[in-house]
C-alpha positions in Angstrom: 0.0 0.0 0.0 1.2 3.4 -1.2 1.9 5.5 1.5 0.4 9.1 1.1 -0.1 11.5 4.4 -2.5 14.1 2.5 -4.8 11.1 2.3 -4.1 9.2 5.6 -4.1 9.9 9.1 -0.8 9.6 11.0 -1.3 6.3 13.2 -2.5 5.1 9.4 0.5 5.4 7.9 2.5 4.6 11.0 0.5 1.1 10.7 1.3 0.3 7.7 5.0 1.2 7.9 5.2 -0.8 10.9 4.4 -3.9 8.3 8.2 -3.7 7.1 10.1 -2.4 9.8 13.1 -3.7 11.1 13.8 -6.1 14.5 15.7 -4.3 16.5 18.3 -7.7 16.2 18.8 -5.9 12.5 19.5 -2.4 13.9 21.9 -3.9 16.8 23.6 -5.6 13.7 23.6 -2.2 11.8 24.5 0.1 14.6 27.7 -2.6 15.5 26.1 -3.4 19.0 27.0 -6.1 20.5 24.5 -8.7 21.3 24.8 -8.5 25.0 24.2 -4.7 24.3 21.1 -5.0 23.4 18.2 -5.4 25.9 14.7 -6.6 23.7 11.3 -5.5 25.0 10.0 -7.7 22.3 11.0 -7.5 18.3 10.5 -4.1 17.4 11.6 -1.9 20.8 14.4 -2.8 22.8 16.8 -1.4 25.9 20.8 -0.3 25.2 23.3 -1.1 27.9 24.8 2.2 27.7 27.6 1.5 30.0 29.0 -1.6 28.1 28.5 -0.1 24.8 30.4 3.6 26.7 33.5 1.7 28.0 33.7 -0.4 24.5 33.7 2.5 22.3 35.6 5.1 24.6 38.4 5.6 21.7 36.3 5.8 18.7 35.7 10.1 18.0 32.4 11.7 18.1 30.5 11.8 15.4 28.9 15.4 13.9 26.4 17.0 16.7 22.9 18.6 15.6 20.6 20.0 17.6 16.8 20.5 16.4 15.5 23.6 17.5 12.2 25.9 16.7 11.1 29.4 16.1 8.1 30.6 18.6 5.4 27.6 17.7 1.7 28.0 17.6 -0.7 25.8 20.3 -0.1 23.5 17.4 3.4 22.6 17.6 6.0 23.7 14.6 7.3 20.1 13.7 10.6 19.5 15.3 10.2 15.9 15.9 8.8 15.5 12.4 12.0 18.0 11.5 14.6 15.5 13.5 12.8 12.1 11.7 13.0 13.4 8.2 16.8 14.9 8.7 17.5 11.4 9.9 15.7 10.1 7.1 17.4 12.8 4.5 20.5 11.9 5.7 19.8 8.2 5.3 19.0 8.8 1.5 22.4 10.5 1.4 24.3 7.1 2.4 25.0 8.7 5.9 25.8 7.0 8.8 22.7 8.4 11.5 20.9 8.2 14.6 18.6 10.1 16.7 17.2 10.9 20.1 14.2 12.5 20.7 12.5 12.9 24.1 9.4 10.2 24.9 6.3 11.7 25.1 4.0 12.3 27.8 0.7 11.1 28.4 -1.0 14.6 28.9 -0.3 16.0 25.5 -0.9 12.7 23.5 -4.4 12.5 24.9 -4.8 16.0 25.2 -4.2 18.6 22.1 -0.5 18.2 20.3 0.1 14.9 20.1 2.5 12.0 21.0 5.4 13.8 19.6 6.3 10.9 17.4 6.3 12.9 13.9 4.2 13.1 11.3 3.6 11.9 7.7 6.8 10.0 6.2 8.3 11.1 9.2 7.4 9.4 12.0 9.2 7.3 15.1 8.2 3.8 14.9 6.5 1.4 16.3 3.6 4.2 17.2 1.5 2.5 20.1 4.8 1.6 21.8 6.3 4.8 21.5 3.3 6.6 22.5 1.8 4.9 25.2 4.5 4.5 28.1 6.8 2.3 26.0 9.2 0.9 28.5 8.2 2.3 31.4 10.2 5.2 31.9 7.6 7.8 33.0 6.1 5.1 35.7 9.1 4.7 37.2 9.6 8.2 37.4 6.1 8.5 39.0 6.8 5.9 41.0 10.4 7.6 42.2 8.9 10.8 42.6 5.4 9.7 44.8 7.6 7.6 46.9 9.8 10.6 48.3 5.9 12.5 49.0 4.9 8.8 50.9 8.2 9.5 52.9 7.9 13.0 53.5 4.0 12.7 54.3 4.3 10.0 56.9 7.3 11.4 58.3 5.1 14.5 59.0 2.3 12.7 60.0 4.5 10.4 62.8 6.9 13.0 64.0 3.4 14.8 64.9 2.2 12.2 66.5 5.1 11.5 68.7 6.7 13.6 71.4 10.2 13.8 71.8 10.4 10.9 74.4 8.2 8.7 72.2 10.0 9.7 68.8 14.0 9.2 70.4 12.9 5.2 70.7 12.7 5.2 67.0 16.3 5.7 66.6 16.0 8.9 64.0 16.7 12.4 64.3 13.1 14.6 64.6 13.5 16.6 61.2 10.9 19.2 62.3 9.3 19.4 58.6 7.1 22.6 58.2 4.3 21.5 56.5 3.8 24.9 55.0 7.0 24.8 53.0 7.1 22.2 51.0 8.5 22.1 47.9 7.6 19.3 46.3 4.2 17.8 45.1 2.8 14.4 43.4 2.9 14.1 39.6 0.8 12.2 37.3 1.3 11.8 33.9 -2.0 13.5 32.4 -2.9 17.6 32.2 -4.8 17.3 35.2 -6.0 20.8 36.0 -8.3 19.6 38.9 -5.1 18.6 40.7 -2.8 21.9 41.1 -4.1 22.5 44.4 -5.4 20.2 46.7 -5.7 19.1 50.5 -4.3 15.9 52.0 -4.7 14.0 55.7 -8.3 14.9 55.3 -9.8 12.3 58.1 -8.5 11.2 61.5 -5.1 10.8 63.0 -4.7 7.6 61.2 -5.3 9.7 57.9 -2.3 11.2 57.7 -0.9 15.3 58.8 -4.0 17.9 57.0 -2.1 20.0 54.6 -2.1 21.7 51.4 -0.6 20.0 48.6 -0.2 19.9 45.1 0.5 17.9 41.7 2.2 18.6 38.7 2.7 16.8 35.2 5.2 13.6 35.5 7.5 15.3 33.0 8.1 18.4 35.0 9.5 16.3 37.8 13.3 16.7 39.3 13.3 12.9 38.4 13.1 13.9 34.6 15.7 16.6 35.1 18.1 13.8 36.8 17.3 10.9 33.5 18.2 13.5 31.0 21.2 15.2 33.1 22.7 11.9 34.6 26.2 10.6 33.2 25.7 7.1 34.8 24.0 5.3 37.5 26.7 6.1 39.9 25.6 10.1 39.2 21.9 9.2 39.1 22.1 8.0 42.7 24.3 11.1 43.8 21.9 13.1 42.2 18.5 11.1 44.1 19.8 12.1 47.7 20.3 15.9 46.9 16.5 16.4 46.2 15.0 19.2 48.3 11.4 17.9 49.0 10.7 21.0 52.1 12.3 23.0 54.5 12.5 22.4 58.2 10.8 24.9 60.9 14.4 26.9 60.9 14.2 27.1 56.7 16.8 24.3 56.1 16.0 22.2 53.7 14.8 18.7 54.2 16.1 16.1 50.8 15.6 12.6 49.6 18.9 11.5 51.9 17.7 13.4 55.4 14.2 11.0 54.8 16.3 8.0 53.3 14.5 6.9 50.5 17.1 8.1 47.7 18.3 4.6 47.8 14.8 3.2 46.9 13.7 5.9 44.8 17.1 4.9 42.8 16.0 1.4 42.7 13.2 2.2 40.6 14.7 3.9 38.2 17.6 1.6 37.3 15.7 0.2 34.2 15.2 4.0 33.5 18.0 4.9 33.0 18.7 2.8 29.8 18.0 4.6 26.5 15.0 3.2 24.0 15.9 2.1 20.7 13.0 2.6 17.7 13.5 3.5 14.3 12.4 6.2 11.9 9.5 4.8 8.9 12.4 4.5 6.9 14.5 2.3 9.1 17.0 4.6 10.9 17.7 3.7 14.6 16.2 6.3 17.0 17.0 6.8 20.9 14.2 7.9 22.9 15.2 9.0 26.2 14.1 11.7 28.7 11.0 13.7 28.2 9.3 17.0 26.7 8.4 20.4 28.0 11.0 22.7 27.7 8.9 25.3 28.8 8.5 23.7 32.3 11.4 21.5 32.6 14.4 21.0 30.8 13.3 19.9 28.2 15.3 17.9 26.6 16.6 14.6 25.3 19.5 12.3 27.7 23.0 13.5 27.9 23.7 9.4 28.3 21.3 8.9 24.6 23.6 11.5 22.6 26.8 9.9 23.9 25.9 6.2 22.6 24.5 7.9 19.1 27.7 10.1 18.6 29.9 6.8 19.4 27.4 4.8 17.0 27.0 7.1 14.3 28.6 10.0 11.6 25.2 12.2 12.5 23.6 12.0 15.7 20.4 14.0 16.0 19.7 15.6 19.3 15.8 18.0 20.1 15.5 20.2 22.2 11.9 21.6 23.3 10.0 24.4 21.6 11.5 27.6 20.3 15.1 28.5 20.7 14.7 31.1 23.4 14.0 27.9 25.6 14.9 24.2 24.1 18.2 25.5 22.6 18.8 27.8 25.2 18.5 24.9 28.0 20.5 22.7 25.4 23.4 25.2 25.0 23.6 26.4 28.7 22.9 23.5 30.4 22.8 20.0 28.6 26.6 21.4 26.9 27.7 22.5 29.7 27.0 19.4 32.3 27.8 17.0 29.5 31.1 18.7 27.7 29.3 18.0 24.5 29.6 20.8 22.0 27.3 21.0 18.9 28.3 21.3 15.3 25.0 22.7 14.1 21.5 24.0 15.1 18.5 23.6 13.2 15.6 26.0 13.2 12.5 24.9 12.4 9.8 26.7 10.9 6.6 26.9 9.2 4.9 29.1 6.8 1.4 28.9 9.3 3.4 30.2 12.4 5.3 32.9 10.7 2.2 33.7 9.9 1.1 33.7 13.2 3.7 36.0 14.1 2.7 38.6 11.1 -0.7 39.0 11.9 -2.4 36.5 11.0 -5.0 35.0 13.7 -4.2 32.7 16.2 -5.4 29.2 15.8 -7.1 27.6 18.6 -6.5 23.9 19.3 -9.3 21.7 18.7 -10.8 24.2 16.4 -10.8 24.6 12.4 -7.5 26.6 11.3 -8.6 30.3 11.2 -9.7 30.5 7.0 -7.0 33.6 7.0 -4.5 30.4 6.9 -5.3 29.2 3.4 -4.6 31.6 1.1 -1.0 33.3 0.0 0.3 36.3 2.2 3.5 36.7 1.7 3.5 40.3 4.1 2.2 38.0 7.0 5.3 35.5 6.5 7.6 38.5 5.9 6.8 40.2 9.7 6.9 37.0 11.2 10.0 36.5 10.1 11.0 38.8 12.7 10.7 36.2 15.2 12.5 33.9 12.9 15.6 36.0 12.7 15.6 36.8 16.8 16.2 33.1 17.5 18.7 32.9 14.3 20.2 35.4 17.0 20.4 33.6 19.8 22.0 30.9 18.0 24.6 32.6 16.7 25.3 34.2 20.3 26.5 30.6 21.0 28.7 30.2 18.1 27.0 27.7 16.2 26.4 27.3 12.5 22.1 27.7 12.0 20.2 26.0 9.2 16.8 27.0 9.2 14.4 23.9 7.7 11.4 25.3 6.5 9.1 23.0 7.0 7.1 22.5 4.1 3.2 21.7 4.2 1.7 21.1 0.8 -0.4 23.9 0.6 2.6 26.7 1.2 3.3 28.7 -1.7 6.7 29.2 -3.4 6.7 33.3 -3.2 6.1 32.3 0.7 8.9 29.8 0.7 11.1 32.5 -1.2 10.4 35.2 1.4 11.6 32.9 4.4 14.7 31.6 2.3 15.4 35.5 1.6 15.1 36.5 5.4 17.1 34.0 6.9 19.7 34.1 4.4 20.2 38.0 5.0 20.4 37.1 8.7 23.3 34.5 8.3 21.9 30.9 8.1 21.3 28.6 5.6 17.8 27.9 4.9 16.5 25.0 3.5 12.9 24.0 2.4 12.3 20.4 3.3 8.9 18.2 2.3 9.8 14.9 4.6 6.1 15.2 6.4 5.2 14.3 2.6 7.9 12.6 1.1 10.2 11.5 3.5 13.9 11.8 3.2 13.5 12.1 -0.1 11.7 15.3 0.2 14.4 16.2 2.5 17.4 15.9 0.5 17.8 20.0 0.3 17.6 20.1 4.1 20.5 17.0 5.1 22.9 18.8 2.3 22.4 21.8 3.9 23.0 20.6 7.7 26.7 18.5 6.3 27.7 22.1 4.8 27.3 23.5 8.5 28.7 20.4 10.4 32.0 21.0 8.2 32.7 24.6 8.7 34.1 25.5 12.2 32.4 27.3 14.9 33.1 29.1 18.1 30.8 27.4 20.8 30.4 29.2 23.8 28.6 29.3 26.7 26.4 32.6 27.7 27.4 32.8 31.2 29.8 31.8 33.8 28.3 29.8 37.5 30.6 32.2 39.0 27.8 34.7 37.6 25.2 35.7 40.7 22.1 34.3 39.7 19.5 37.8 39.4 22.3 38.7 37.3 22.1 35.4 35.1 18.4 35.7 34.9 18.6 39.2 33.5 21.3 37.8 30.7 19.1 34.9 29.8 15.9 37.8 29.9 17.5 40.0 27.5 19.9 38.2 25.1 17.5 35.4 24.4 13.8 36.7 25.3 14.3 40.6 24.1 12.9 41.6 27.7 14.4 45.1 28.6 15.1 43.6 32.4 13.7 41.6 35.3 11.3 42.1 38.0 10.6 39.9 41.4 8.1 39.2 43.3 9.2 39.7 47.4 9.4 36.1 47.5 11.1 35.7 44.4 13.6 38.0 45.5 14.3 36.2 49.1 15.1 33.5 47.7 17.6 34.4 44.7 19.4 36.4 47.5 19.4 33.2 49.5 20.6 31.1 47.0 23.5 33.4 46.1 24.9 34.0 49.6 25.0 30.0 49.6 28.1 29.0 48.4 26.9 25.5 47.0 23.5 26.9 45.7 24.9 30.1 43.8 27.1 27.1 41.5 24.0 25.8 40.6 22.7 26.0 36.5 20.1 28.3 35.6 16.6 26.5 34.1 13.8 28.8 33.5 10.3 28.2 33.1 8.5 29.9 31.1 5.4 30.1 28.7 6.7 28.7 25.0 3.9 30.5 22.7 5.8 34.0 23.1 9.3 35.4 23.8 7.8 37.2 26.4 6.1 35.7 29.7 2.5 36.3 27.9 1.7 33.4 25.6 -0.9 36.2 24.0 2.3 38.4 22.7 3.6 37.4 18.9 6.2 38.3 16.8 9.0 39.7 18.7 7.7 41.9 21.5 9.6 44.9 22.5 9.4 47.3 25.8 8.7 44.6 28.4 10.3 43.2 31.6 10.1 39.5 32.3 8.3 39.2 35.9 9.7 36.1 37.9 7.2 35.1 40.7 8.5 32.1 42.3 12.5 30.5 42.2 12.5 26.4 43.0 15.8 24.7 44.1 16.4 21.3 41.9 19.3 20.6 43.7 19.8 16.9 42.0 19.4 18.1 39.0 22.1 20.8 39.1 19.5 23.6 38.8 17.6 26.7 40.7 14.1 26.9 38.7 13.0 30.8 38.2 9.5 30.4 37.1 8.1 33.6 35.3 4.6 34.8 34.5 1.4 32.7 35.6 2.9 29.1 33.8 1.6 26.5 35.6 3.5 23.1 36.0 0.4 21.4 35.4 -1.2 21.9 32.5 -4.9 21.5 32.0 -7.2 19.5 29.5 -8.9 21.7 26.8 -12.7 20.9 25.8 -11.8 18.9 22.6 -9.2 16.3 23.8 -7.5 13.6 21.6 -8.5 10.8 23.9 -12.1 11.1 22.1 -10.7 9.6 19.2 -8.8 7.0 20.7 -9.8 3.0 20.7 -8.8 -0.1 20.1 -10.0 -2.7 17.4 -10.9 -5.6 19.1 -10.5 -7.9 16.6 -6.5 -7.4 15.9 -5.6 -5.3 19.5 -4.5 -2.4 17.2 -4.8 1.0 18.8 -6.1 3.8 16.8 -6.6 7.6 16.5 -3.3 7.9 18.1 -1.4 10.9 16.5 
């Protein structure tokens, strides 16, 4: 059956592709794993024993380092992950040796609005289902991780209130005098869960557990997440579970994972975890799927430990990073290089003709709704303002020394006076630009864009980081504010404030890196502000301490890290054929 995406939904053509695609015993043979190497979660999806295939390889160079980036998307998305599958395609048509890793998806977006995040068209991550619903049970162990330091911190509450001094010395442990008023973490769940931000617990009798507020954010945003796609190793990983802030004592010192011991069995849950996925692109390329999405509100990004096997493995290795470049690459470049000593050859910037449009003028579109009938005819003035926002984050890439390529992602309906108008724009700014068609063609229709991303592996480059640790951290913020977002400075809220002066009379919290959250649909903090917004001051309201990680958290504007369900969700058109088991409607 010919494949053709203008006539098929996603999961349809995912299906059918799925009829030819390699075991993952044929990609161990063509990646030069060694069978040992491979762990199999049946044919088609399997685990990599990082560590063996790390020590074997240590000697053999790095392959070329790309990074898949975004303009400013729409509530739609702007197509990096379809963007990463059809470069790894492209480059596959070009007789390259590739790989990938892209970030697993969550389960609130997947049966919410955007999607699983596996690509689109003849560009996809396969096998679908898999991929899309929990495949090997990362994010549950990360839930599971994660709830079991609240169960320790809860009951350690609850018992250390229910036990004088006398009664609590017999237990052999040291009162930690947790004030249940500040405490920093919550529960997570992996859904958009509105209903949950705020709630009460211990609602009951004494047996119910201490009455307090509480709170629950989206599995993805959790430390834990932060830790998978930060960690070098399991050793790291287990250094990292006891340095976890979950509160703060009655005198304002915090309370971790190692004061309540349980690091050592949250780290036992994870030890599966921490073992990169292997899948394939439609057209057979092998794909690591590691870590998780959400740049906005977490880092955002795919695992330090997956790029290391693909540049040992591979000539190209792939790497995304979440959302526009003013958070994904700037969390990739300030952060993921930095911890990991990886530096990138090239950055890719995707964008499409409806977004730039978004930018110029044009009306928003709404998910779940009809795209705005403004969207289907030519304009090239529209695409020529948004292009403003195009060229700021052509900026910002160049402010780390790397070579851009800007893949205009084609839809079928674009217009070539459109396609010339982006091709002119980010030309005059200084990257190549590149019109790619993989969503419809695969790497065929990609070709243009893989040539273009070999030409800026091969020139040199000038990597560097935006700022020093030694940099006081109000003063970082304001950096990252107004060489990346445009803001003209920074305002706190009193809290806000406390605590960045806190952190950087601490001599171990002022080293920490810098991981901002903030809303992805704008530059600015106001996801209603297009283009590239000028005369406004990022406002940070709160500052969280990921001290695992390797990260204080400013959060700016009114982001939440729990996002909410809209009206018209994707799990309406989700269901399973009885007959065969298939899944369907998952995009």
């Amino acid at each position: 059956m010919a494949l053709d995406p203008t006539k098929m939904a996603d999961w349809q053509v995912a299906e059918e592709a799925e009829k030819t695609m390699k075991t993952v015993y044929k990609l161990r043979d063509e990646l030069g794993l060694l069978e040992e190497e491979l762990l199999p979660y049946g044919h088609y999806v399997a685990k990599i024993d990082f560590a063996k295939v790390l020590k074997r390889l240590a000697d053999r160079p790095d392959g070329k380092y790309i990074d898949v980036t975004a303009i400013t998307p729409t509530p739609l998305g702007e197509g990096k992950s379809t963007s990463s599958m059809g470069l790894v395609e492209g480059l596959g048509k070009r007789g390259k040796s590739v790989t990938a890793a892209i970030r697993q998806p969550s389960g609130g977006p997947t049966m919410n609005i955007k999607g699983s995040a596996a690509g689109g068209g003849l560009a996809q991550c396969i096998p679908l289902t898999p991929f899309s619903l929990g495949l090997t049970g990362d994010i549950n162990a990360i839930m599971n991780s994660h709830n079991l330091a609240m169960v320790a911190l809860t009951s350690r509450i609850q018992h250390e209130f229910n036990y004088d001094d006398t009664e609590w010395a017999k237990r052999g442990q040291p009162r930690l005098n947790i004030d249940p008023n500040n405490v920093e973490l919550g529960w997570i769940i992996d859904f958009c869960a509105q209903a949950l931000r705020n709630i009460v617990i211990g609602i009951g009798g004494k047996m119910d557990g201490f009455m307090m507020p509480s709170k629950f954010a989206i599995a993805v945003s959790s430390e834990l997440m932060a830790i998978l796609a930060m960690a070098q190793d399991l050793k790291d990983m287990r250094e990292r579970m006891g340095r976890i802030v979950v509160a703060y004592n009655k005198k304002g010192e915090p309370v971790t994972t190692g004061d309540l011991e349980v690091d050592g069995a949250m780290t036992a849950w994870m030890v599966e975890a921490i073992k990169p996925n292997l899948l394939q692109s439609i057209e057979g390329q092998p794909v690591f799927v590691h870590a998780g999405p959400f740049a906005n509100i977490a880092i955002g990004q795919s695992s330090i430990i997956a790029d290391r096997i693909g540049l040992k493995l591979s000539d190209y290795h792939v790497t995304e990073s979440g959302f526009g470049a003013d958070i994904g690459f700037e969390k990739f470049w300030n952060l993921k290089c930095r911890f990991s000593g990886l530096k990138p050859n090239c950055a890719v910037i995707v964008a499409t003709i409806r977004a730039l449009k978004c930018h110029g003028g044009a009306p928003v579109p709404r998910p779940g709704l009809p795209m705005p009938k403004e969207y289907e005819g030519e304009n090239v003035g529209w695409v020529e303002e948004g292009c403003k926002n195009l060229v700021h984050h052509i900026e910002t890439v160049k402010k780390a020394g790397i070579n851009p390529v800007v893949c205009i992602n084609s839809f079928y309906t674009d217009t070539n006076d459109e396609i010339a108008a982006v091709r002119r724009l980010a030309e005059a700014a200084g990257a190549r630009a590149a019109v790619s068609r993989h969503w419809q063609f695969g790497g065929e229709g990609a070709l243009e864009f893989a040539d273009a991303v070999v030409d800026a592996c091969e020139e040199k480059n000038e990597f560097k980081l935006l700022y020093p640790l030694e940099m006081p951290l109000r003063q970082r913020i304001e950096l990252i504010a107004k060489e990346v977002y445009g803001a003209d400075g920074v305002s706190y809220t009193p809290e806000a404030e406390a605590k960045a002066k806190k952190m950087e009379a601490d001599p171990e919290l002022s080293k920490l890196g810098t991981c901002m959250v903030k809303t992805h649909l704008s530059l600015s903090h106001d996801p209603n502000i297009k283009g590239t917004p000028k005369g406004w001051v990022l406002p940070v309201r709160d500052i969280l301490t990921y001290k695992g990680a390797g990260f204080v958290v400013p959060v700016a504007g009114t982001i939440s890290l729990m996002p909410g369900t809209g009206s018209n969700p994707a799990f309406r058109r989700v269901d399973v054929d009885t007959e065969t088991g298939k899944v369907q409607g998952v995009f």
